[in-house]
N, C-alpha and C positions, 0 to 999 in steps of 0.2 A: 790684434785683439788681446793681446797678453798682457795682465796688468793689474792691479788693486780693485774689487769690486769693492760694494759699500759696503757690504757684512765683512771686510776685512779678508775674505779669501782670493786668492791669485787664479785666473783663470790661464792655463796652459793654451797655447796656438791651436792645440786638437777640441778646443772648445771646454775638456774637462776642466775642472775647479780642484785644485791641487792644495787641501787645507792647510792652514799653519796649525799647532800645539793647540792653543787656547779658543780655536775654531772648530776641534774636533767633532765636539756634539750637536753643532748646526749645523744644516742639511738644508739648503734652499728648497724652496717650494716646486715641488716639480721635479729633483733629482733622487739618485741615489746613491749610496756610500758604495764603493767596493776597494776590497784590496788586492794588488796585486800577488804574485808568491815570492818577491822581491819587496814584500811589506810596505809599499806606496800607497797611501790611500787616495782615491780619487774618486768625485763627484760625478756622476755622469747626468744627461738631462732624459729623463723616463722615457720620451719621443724617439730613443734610440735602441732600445732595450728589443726591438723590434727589425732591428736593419740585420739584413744574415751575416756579417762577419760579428755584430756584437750576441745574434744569436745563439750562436755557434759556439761561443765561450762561456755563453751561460749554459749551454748540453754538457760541453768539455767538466764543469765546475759541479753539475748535477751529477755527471755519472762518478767526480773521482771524490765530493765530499761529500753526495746525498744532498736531499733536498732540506732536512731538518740543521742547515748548521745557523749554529746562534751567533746573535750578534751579526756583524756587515759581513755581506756577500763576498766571499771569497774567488778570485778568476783566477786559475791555475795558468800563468802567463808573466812572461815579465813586463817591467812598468809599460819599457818602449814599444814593445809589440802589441800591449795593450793601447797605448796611446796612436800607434798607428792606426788600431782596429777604430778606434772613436774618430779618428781623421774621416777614415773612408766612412763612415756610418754617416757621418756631416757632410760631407760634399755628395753623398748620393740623397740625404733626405733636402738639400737644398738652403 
């Protein structure tokens, strides 16, 4: 699954969309930006925002930055264990 979409950004194996530079301020329809605390930004698709282990790290992220932080959603997590977290969120929503 890993590869070139049409908007130009690269879709990682864990399904997330891993933007280049000049891709940063689009956001496919349906996803959302977050970063890692390893500064990785990645795309996730909204349909997941909901699975308990990506749950989980959005409580983790409310309780250590509050809920008012600006700008893309911060995940207190590194990239890979974020990106594992979005594996399993995918292969349990099917």
């Amino acid at each position: 699954m890993a590869g070139k979409k049409k908007n130009g950004s690269e879709r990682s194996p864990s399904g997330a969309s891993l933007c280049n530079d000049h891709e940063r301020e689009k956001v496919p329809r349906g996803h959302v930006p977050m970063i890692t605390c390893s500064g990785e930004r990645v795309v996730v698709p909204v349909r997941l925002l909901t699975a308990p282990c990506i749950a989980k790290l959005l409580d983790m992220a409310a309780q250590q930055y509050g809920y008012g932080q600006p700008g893309v959603l911060r995940i207190p997590c590194d990239a890979e264990h974020f990106r594992r977290a979005v594996h399993c969120a995918l292969k349990r929503a099917g």
